[in-house]
C-alpha beads as a LAMMPS data file, in Angstrom:
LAMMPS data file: protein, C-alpha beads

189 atoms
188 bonds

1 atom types
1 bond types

-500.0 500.0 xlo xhi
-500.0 500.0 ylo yhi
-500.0 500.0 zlo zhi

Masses

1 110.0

Atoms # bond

1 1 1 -422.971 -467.246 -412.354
2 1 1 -420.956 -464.491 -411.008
3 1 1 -424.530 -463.264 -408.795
4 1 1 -424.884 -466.375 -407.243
5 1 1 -421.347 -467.103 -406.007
6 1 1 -422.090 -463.223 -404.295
7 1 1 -425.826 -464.562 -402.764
8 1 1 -423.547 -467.336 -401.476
9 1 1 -422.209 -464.678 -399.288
10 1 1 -418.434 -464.950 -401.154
11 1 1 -416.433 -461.768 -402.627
12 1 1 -413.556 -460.679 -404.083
13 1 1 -410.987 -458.321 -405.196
14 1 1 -408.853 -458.362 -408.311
15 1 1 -404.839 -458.410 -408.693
16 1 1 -405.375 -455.530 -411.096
17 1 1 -407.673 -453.063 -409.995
18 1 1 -411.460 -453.113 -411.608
19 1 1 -413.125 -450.260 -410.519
20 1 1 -415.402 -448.076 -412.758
21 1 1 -413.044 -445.342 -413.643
22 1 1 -416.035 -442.756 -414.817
23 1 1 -418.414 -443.521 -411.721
24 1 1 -417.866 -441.617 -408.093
25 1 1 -416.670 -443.648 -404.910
26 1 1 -419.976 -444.005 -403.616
27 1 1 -421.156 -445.121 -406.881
28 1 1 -418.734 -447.614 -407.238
29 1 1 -419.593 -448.903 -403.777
30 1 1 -423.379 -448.858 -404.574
31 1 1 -422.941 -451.351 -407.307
32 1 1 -421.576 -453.659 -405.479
33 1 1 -425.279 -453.646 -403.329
34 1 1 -427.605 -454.388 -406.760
35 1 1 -427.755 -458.262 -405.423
36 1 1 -429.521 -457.361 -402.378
37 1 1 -431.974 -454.557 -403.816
38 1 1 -435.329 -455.593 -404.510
39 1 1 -437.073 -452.746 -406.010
40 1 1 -439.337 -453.574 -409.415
41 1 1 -438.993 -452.222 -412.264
42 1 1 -442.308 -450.889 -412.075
43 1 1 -441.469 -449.616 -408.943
44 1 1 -438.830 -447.756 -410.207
45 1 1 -440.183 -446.098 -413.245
46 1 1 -443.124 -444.788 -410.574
47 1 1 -440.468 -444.242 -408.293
48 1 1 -442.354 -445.855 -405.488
49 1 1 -441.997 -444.812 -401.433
50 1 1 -439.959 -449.029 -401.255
51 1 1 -437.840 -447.525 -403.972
52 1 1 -437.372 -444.496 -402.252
53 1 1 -436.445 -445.876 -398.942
54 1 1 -434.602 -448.560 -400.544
55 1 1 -431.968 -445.997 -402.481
56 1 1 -431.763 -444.026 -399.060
57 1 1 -430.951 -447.508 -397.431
58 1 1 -428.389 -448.334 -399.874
59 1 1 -426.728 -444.899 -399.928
60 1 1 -426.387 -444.716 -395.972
61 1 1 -425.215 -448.053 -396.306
62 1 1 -422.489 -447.144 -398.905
63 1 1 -421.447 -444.126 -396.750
64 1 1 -421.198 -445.796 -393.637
65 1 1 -418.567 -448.103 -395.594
66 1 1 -416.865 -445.716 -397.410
67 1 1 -416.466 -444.467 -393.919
68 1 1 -415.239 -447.827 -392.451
69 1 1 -412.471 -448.216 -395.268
70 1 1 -411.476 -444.145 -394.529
71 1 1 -412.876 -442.644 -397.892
72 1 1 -415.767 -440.489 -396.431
73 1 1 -414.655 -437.669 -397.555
74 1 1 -413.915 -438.631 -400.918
75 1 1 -417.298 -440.210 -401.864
76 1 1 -418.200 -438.265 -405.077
77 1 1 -414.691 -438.362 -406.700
78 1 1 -414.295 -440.184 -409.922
79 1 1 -412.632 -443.425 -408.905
80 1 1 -409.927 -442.735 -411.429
81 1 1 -408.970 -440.051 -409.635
82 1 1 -408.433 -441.563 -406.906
83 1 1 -404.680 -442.605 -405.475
84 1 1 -403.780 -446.291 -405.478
85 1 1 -404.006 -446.975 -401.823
86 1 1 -407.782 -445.616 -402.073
87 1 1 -408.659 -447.514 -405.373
88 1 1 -407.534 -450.468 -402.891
89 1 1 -409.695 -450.002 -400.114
90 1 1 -412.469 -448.772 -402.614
91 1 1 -412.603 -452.005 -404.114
92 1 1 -413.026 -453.650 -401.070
93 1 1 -415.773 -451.348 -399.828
94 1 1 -417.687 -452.186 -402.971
95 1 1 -416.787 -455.784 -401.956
96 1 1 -418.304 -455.725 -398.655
97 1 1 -421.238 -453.824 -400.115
98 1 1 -422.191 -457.475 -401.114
99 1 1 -422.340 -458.543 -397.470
100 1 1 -419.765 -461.795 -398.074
101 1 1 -419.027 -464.153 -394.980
102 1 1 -415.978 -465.045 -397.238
103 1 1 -413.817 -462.296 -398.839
104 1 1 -411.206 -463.541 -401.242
105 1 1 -408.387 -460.459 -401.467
106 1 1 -405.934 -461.432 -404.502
107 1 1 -402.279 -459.543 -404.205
108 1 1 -404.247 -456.917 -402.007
109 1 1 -400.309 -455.452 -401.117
110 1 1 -399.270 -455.247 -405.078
111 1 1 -397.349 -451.866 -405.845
112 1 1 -397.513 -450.438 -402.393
113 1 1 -394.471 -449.083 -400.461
114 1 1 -394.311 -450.365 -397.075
115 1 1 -396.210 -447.890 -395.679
116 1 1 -399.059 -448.564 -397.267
117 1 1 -398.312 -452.025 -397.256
118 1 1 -398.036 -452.415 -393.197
119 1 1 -401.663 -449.890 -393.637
120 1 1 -403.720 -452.490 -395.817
121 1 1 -402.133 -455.440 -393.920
122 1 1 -404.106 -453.509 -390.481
123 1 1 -406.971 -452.625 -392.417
124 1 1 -407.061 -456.830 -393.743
125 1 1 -407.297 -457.427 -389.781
126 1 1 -409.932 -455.100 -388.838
127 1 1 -411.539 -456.752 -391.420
128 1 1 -410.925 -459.506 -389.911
129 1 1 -411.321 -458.634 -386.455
130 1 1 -414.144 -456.015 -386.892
131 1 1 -416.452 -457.811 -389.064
132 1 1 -415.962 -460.944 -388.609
133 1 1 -415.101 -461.883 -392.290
134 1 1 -413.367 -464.996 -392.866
135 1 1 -410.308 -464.107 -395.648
136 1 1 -408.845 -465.997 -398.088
137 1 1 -405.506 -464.329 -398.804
138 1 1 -403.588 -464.598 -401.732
139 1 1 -400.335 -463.103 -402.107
140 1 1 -396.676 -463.165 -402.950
141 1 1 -395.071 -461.045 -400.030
142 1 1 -394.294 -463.453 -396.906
143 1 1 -393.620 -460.446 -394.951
144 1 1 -397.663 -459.883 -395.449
145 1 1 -398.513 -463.572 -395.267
146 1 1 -396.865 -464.140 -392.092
147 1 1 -397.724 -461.009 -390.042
148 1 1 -401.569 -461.569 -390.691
149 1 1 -402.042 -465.189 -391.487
150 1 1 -403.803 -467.547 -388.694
151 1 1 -403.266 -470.434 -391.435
152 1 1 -401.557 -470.792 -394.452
153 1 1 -401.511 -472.716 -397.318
154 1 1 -398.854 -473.279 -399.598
155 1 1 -398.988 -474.282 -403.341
156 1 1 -396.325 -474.938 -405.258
157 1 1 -397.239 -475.406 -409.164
158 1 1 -400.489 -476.027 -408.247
159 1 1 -399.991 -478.682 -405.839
160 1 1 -400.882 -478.128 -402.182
161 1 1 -397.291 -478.324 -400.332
162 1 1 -398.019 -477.152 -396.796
163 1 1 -400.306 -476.177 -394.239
164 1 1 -400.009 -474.840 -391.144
165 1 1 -399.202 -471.900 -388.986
166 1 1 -397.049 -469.147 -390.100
167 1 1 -394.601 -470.428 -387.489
168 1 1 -395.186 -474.497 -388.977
169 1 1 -394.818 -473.122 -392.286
170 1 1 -391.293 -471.257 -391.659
171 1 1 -389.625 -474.342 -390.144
172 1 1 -391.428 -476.689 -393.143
173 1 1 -388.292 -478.132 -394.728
174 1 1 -390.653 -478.813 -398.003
175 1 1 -391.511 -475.344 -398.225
176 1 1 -387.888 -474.103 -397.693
177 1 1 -386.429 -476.064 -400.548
178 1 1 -389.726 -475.138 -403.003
179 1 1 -389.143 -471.429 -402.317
180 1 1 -385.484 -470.629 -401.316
181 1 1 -383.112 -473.551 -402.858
182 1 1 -382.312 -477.105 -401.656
183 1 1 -379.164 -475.816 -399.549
184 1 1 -381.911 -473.489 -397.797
185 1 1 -383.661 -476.273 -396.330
186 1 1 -380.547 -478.360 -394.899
187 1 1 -379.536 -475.024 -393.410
188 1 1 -383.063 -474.938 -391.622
189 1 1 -382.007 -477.498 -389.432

Bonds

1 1 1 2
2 1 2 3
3 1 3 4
4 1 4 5
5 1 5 6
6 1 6 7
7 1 7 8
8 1 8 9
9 1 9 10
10 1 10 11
11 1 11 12
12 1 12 13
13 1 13 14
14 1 14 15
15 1 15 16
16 1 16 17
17 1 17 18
18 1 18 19
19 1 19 20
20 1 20 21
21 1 21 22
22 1 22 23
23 1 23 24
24 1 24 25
25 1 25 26
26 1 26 27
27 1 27 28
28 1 28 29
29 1 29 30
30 1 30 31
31 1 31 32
32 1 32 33
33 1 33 34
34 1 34 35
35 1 35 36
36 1 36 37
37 1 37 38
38 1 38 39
39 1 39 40
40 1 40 41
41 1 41 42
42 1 42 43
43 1 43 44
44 1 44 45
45 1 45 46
46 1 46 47
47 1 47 48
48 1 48 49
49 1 49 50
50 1 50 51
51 1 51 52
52 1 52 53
53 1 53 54
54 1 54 55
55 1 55 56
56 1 56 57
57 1 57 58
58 1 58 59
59 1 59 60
60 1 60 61
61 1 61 62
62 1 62 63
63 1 63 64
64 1 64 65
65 1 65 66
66 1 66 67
67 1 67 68
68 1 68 69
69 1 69 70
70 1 70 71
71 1 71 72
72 1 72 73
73 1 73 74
74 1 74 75
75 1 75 76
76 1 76 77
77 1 77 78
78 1 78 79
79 1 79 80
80 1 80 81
81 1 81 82
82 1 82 83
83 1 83 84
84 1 84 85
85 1 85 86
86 1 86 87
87 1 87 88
88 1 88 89
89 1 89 90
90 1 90 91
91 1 91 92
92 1 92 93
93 1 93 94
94 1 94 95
95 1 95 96
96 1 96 97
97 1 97 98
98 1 98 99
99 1 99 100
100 1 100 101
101 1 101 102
102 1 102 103
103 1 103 104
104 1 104 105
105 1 105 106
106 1 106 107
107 1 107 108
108 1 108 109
109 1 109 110
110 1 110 111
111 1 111 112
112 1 112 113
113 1 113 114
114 1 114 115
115 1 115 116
116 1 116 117
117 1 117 118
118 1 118 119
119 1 119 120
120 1 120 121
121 1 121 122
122 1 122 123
123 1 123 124
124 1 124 125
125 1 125 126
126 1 126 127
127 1 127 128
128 1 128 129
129 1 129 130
130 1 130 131
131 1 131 132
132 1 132 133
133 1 133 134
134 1 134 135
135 1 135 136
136 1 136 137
137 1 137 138
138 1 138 139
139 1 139 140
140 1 140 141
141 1 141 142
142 1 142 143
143 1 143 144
144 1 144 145
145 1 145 146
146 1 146 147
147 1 147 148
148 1 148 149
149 1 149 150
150 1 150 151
151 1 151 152
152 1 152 153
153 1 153 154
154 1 154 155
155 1 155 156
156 1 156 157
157 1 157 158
158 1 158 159
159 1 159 160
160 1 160 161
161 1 161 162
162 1 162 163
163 1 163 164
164 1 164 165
165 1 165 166
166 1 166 167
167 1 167 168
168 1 168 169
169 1 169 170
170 1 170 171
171 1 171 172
172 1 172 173
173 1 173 174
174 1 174 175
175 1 175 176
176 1 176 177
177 1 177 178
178 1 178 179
179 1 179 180
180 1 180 181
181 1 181 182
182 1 182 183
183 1 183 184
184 1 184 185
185 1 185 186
186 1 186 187
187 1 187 188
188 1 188 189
């Protein structure tokens, strides 16, 4: 199930981190590219010229986005060794490496000082802006929601409660009482 929700063109990242701890960067990245690869088995075990080509492919491929997210020059380090802000944007290397249209990023921010926080929230709009990538966002810090959101939408117990524009969504007197207290909201007016 999980391979055909990627050939639907849709990724995503994890709360908690799930990298492969004992595999490089570029490794890592790599796996995320075994949907599009079409080399045999055969053609593997005779390590055909298409196999050939196809591994140089990939690997120039996972370079160039190692590059994009800024880990170039950290490509065969153990992804365990590698400091949180860079497991981040690892993850969503190997992510990309599955060429999504939609990229779903859950609690991208979680753990991160503001530095790094205001860093992955302009790295979220190159990808974004760069690639074209439509994102589904999901996370807890409005501060994030706000400053990169075109559209949000807001649940509350499960329950779709608003939707708007960042700027709809502060004045929305339902979402004020949900999230900050009934006397909130009549202060809002």
């Amino acid at each position: 199930m999980p391979d055909r929700i990627v050939r639907l063109g849709i990724a995503r990242t994890y709360q908690n981190i799930r990298l492969f701890p004992d595999l490089t960067a570029i490794e890592n990245v790599l796996v995320g590219m075994h949907v599009h690869l079409k080399s045999s088995y055969l053609g593997i075990i005779l390590n055909t010229p298409f196999v050939k080509r196809e591994e140089e492919e990939a690997e120039a491929e996972a370079n160039r986005l190692l590059k994009f997210v800024n880990l170039e020059t950290k490509a065969n380090m153990l992804s365990k060794h590698l400091p949180y802000g860079d497991q981040r944007r690892l993850e969503i290397a190997r992510a990309l490496a599955t060429r999504p249209k939609l990229l779903c990023l859950d609690e991208p921010t979680a753990g991160m000082n503001s530095g790094e926080t205001q860093a992955m929230c302009d790295f979220i709009q190159s990808l974004r802006d760069d690639l074209g990538i439509t994102i589904m966002l999901i996370e807890h810090q409005m501060r994030v929601v706000m400053g990169i959101s075109e559209i949000i939408t807001v649940l509350d117990y499960g329950k779709k409660l608003a939707e708007g524009t960042p700027d709809e969504i502060k004045r929305n007197p339902k979402v004020i009482e949900a999230y900050l207290g009934q006397g909130s909201a009549a202060q809002a007016h």
